[in-house]
C-alpha positions in Angstrom: 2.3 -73.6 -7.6 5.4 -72.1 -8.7 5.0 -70.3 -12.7 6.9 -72.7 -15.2 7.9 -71.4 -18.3 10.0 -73.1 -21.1 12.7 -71.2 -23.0 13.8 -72.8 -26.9 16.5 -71.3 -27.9 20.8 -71.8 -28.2 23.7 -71.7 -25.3 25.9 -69.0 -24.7 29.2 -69.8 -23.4 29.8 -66.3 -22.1 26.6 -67.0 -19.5 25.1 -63.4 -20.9 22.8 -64.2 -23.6 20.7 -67.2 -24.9 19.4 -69.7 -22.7 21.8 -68.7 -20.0 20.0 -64.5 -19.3 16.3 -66.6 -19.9 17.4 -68.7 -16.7 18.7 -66.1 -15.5 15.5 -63.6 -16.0 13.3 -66.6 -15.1 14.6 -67.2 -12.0 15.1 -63.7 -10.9 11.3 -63.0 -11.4 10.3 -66.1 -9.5 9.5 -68.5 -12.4 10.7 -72.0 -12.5 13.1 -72.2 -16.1 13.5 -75.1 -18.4 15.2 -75.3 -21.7 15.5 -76.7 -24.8 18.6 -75.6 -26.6 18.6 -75.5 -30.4 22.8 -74.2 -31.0 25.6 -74.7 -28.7 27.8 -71.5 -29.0 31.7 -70.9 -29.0 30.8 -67.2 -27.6 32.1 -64.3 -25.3 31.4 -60.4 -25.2 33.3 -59.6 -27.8 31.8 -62.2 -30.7 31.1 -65.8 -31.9 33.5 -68.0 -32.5 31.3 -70.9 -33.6 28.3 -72.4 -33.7 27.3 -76.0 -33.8 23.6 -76.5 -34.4 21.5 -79.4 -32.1 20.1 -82.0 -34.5 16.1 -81.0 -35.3 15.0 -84.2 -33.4 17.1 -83.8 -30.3 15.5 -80.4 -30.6 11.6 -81.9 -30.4 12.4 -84.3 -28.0 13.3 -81.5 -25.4 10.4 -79.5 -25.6 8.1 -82.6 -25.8 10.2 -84.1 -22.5 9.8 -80.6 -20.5 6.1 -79.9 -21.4 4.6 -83.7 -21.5 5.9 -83.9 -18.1 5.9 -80.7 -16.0 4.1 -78.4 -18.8 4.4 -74.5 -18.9 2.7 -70.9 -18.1 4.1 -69.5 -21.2 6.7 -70.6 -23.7 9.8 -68.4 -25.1 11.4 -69.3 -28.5 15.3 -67.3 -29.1 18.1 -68.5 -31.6 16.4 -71.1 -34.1 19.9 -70.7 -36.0 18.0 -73.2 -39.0 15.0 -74.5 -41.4 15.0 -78.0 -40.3 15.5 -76.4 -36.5 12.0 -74.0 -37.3 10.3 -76.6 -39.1 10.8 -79.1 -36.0 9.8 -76.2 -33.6 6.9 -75.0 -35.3 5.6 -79.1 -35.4 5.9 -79.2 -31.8 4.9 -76.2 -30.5 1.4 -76.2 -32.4 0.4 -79.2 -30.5 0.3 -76.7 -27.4 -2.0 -73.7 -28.5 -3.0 -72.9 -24.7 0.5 -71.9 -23.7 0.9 -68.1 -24.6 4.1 -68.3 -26.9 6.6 -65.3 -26.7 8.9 -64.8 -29.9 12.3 -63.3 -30.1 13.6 -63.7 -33.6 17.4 -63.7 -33.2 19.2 -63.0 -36.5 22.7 -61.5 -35.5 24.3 -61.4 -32.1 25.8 -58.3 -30.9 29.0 -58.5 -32.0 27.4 -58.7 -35.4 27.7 -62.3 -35.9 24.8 -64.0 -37.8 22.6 -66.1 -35.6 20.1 -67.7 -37.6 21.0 -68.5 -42.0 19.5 -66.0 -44.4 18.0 -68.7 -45.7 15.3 -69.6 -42.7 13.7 -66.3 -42.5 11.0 -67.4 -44.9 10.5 -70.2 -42.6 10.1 -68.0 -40.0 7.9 -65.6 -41.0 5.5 -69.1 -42.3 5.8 -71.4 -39.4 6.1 -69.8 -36.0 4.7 -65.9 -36.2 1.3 -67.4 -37.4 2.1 -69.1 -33.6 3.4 -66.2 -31.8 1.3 -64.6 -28.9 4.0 -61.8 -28.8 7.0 -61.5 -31.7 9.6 -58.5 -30.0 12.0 -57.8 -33.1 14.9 -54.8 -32.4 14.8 -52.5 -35.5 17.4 -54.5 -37.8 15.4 -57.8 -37.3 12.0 -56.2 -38.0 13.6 -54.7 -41.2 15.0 -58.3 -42.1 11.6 -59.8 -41.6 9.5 -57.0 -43.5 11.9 -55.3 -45.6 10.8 -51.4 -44.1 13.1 -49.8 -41.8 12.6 -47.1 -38.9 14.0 -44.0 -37.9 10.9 -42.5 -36.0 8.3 -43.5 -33.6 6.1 -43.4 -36.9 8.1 -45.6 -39.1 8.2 -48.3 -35.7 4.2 -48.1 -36.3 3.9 -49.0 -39.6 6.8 -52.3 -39.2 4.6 -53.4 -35.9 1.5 -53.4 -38.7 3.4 -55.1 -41.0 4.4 -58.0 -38.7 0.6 -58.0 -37.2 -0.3 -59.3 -40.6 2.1 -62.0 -40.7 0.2 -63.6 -37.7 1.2 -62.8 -33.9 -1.2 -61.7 -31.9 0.5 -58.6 -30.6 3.7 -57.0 -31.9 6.3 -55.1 -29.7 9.1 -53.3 -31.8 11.6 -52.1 -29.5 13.5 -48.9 -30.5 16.6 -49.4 -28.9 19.0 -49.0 -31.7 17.3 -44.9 -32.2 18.8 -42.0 -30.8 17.2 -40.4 -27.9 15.0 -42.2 -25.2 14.8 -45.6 -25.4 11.1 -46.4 -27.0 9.3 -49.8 -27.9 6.3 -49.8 -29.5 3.6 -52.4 -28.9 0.4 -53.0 -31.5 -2.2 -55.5 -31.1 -4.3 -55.1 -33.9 -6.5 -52.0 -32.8 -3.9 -49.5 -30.7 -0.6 -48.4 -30.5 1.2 -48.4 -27.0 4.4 -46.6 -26.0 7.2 -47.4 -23.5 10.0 -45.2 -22.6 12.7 -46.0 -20.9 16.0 -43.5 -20.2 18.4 -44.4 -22.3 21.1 -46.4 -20.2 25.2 -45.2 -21.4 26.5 -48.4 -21.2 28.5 -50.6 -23.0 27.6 -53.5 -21.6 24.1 -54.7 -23.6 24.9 -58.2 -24.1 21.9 -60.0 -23.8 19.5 -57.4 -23.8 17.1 -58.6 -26.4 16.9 -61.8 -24.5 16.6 -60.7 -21.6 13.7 -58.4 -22.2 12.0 -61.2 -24.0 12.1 -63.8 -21.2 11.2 -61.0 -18.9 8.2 -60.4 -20.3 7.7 -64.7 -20.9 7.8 -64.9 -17.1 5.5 -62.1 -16.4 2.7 -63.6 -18.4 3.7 -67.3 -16.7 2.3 -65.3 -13.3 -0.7 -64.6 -15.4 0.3 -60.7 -16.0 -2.0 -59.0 -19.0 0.1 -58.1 -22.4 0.9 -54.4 -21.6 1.8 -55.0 -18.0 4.4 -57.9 -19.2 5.6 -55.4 -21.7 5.8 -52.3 -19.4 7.6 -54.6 -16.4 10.1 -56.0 -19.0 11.2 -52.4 -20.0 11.4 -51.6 -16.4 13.2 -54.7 -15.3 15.7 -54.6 -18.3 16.5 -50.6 -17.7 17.6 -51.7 -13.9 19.8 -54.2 -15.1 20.9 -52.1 -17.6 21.9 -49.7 -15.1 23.5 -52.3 -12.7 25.1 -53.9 -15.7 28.7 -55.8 -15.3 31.9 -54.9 -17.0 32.5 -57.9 -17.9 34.9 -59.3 -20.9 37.1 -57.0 -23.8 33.7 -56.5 -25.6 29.9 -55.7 -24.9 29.6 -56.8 -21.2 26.5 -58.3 -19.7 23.7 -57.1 -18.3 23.0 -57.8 -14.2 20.1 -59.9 -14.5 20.0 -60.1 -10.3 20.6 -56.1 -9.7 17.1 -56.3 -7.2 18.5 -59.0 -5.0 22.1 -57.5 -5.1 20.3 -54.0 -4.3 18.4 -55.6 -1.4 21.5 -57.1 -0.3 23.7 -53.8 -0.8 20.6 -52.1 1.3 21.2 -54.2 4.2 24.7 -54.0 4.5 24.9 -50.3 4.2 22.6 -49.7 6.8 24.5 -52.3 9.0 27.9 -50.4 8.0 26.6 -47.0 9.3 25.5 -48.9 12.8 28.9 -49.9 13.4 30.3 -46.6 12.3 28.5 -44.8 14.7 29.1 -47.0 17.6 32.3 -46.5 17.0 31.5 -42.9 17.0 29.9 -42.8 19.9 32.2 -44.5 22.3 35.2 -42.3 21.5 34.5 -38.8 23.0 33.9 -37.2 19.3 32.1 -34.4 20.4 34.1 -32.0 19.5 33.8 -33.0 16.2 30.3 -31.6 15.9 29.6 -28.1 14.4 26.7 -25.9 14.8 24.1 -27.6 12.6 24.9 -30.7 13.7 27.3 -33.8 11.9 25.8 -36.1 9.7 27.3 -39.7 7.8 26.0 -41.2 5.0 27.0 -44.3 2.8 25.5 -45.0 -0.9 24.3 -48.2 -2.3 26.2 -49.0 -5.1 26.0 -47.1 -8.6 23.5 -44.3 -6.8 20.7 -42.8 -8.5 18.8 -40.8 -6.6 18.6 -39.7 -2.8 16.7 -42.2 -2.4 19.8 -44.6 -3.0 21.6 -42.9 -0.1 21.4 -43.8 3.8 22.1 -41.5 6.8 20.7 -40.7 10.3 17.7 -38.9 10.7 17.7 -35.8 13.0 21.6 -35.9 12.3 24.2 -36.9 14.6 24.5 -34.3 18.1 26.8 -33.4 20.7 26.3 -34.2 24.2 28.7 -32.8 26.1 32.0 -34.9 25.1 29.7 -37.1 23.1 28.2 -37.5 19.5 25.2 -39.0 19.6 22.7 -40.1 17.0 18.8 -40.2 16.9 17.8 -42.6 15.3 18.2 -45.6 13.4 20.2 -44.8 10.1 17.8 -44.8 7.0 17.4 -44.6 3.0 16.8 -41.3 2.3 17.2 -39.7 5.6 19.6 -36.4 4.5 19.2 -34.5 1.1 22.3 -33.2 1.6 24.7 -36.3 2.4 23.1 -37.8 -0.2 24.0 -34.6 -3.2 27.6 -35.1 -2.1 28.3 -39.0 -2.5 25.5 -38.6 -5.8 28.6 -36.0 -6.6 31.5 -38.2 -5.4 30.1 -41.1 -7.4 29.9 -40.2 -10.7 33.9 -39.7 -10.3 34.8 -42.5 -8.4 32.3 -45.2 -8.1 34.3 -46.8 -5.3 33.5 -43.1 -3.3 30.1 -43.9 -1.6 30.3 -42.6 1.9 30.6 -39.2 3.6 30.9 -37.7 7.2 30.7 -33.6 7.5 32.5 -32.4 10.4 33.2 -29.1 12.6 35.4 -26.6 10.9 38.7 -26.0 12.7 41.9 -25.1 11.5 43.6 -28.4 14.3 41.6 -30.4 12.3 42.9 -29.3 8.9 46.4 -29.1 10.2 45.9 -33.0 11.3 45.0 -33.7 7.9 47.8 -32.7 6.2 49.7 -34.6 8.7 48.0 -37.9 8.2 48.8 -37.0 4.6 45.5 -36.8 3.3 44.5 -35.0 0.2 42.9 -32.2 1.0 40.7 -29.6 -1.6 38.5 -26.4 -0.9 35.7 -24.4 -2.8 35.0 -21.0 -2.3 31.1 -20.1 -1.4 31.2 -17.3 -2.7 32.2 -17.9 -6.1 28.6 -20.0 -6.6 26.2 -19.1 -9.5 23.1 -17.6 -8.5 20.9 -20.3 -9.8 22.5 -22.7 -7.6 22.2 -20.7 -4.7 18.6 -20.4 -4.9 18.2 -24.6 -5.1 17.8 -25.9 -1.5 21.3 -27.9 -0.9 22.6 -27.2 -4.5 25.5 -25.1 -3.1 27.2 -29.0 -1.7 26.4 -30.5 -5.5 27.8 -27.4 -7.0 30.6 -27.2 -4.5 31.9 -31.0 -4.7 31.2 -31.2 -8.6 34.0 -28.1 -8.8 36.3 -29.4 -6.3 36.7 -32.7 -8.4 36.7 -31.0 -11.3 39.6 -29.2 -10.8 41.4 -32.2 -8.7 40.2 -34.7 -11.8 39.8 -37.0 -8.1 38.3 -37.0 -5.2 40.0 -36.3 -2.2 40.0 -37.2 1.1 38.9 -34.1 2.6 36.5 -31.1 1.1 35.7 -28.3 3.4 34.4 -24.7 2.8 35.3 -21.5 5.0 31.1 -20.9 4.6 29.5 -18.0 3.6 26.5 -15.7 4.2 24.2 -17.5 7.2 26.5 -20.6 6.2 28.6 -22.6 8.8 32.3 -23.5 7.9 32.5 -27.1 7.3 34.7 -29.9 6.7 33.5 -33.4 4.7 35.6 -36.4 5.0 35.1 -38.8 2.2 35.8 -42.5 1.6 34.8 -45.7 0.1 32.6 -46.8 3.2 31.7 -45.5 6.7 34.6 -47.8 8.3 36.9 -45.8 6.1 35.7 -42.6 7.0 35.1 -43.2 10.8 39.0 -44.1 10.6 40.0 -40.6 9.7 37.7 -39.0 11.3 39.0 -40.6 15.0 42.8 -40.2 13.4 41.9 -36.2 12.6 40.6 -35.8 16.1 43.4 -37.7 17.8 46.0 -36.0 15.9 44.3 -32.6 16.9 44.7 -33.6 20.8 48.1 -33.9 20.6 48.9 -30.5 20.5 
């Protein structure tokens, strides 16, 4: 049977908060979603325009429809926006004290609007924490709720106490809003635990309270323990944070699919690279292969780590007129590839593939011909420290090359240096792209 789990809370028109990300978390973890939607939302990424509140008994009926029928593994409760909207929740919900009950008390959206009337946090804190398996406040709503506010891991402590004696069964206080990593804090009545997280530089966080929320409802639907919902959520939440879309004028949304875009970038750069180099290989491009042998690489998208980054094992050779690979392109094949697109990315996004080729002044000269933009670094000029980092001197190298072009051209190359070959990299948003100039360089260099 598939995990159900149930999701109370209001509609965002924008599609990236609300019941829109739980769906949208639900379904990317595997768990069947339903919904019972307590506020209907005027709202984009850069505020709330209005809000029109679902009448309390509409509100009932929806959660007794979805769980007298096909139940639930674990229930999430968002915007409540009202009294007569907590009251009618809290009436229902106690009628199912087997279903572990995950609590997100929305107060103000993140465009600073207000989400629930000052008025109803009484009725909060009286009718559904006393419910709550898990209550996971950000900083401003745990001050609303206890009155204390945090600056330090400390101060986080002594709020998740605070809220433990108002009734839930565990606390998690997440730290988002601090400066430095980003830490939550989770209490169950005994022991503290920490999760840390890199803090993501992105603008676009809408949705992230949400989403972490309904990340960790649908790991406890699949039967997960407390911690390892908590410690998943943070996980699951930092990826899409990092995969986030620039969506809207305001605070864009978070991508709550970036694992089955990612497998689905994975696939397609690896099929990219095999029609590259078929291409490659059926075109006499030997001569395009230096001393320590050619290499082409293509990134997934927003690259991480070298891990992110696909090229051929053993590298590409030269048989007689021919280049040749040896195997089957691969994640994480070349170190170095990989520091140069990890280089050309952080500049242009668009930048994720590479192809080094043999040094030769023909091939320069064909470059400026096809009009390419053409940059060069200096070996020598290196720093020590970088010198001594195994395949440093092509992050070093790229990094200065862009940042004194403020772009990133077309064509790097180096003249080499001490027991280093001269090379040449051709760069461009895919290996299509790349293999183009590569087979325009060497047939341009024929000519003559």
């Amino acid at each position: 049977m598939i995990p159900i789990a149930l999701t109370i809370a209001g509609s965002d028109s924008g599609g990236g908060a609300g019941i829109q990300a739980d769906l949208k978390t639900f379904a990317s973890k595997g768990v069947y979603g339903m919904s019972a939607i307590t506020a209907v939302t005027a709202q984009n990424t850069i505020g709330v325009q209005a809000v029109h509140n679902q009448p309390p008994d509409l509100v009932k009926l929806q959660i007794q429809s979805a769980l007298s029928d096909i139940g639930a593994d674990a229930i999430k409760i968002g915007m409540l926006a009202n009294k007569e909207i907590i009251t009618a929740v809290a009436e229902t919900i106690q009628h199912y004290p087997q279903i572990p009950l995950i609590v997100d008390p929305v107060m103000i959206a993140k465009s600073g609007d207000l989400l629930l009337e000052s008025n109803a946090i009484s009725s909060l804190i009286e009718q559904i924490l006393p419910l709550a398996t898990i209550i996971t406040p950000n900083l401003d709503e745990a001050t609303a709720i206890t009155g204390l506010k945090a600056s330090n891991q400390d101060e986080m402590e002594a709020i998740a106490c605070k809220l433990f004696e108002m009734g839930p069964r565990y606390v998690v206080i997440k730290g988002g809003h601090l400066d430095g990593p980003a830490l939550d804090v989770l209490y169950d009545g005994k022991n503290f635990h920490s999760f840390v997280a890199e803090r993501v530089d992105t603008r676009n966080t809408h949705g992230t309270g949400c989403t972490f929320a309904a990340a960790i409802t649908a790991e406890v639907a699949k039967g997960s323990s407390i911690i390892d919902a908590v410690d998943r959520a943070k996980s699951y939440l930092t990826n899409s944070l990092v995969h986030s879309i620039p969506l809207g004028k305001g605070h864009g949304p978070v991508h709550h699919f970036h694992h089955l875009y990612r497998n689905s970038d994975r696939i397609s750069v690896l099929e990219q690279l095999t029609s590259a180099i078929k291409r490659l290989e059926s075109s006499q491009t030997g001569d395009l292969v230096p001393e320590v042998q050619s290499n082409l690489g293509m990134s997934l998208e927003n690259p991480r780590s070298i891990s992110d980054v696909a090229a051929f094992p053993g590298r590409l050779v030269r048989v007689h007129k021919d280049l040749r690979s040896v195997s089957q392109p691969e994640f994480g094949a070349s170190s170095h590839v990989a520091r140069i697109i990890l280089t050309t990315t952080q500049k242009d996004p668009q930048k994720r593939a590479v192809m080094n080729i043999r040094y030769d002044e023909a091939f320069l000269n064909s470059c400026r011909k096809l009009g390419l933009s053409i940059a060069s670094f200096d070996r020598h000029d290196e720093p020590f420290e970088s010198q001594n980092r195994e395949g440093s001197s092509l992050e070093w190298g790229t990094a200065k090359v862009i940042q004194e072009q403020k772009f990133v051209p077309d064509i790097i190359y180096d003249q080499g240096g001490e027991g280093k070959e001269p090379m040449i990299r051709v760069i461009g948003n895919n290996p299509e792209k790349v293999t183009d100039i590569v087979l325009a360089i060497l047939e341009n260099a024929r000519r003559k």
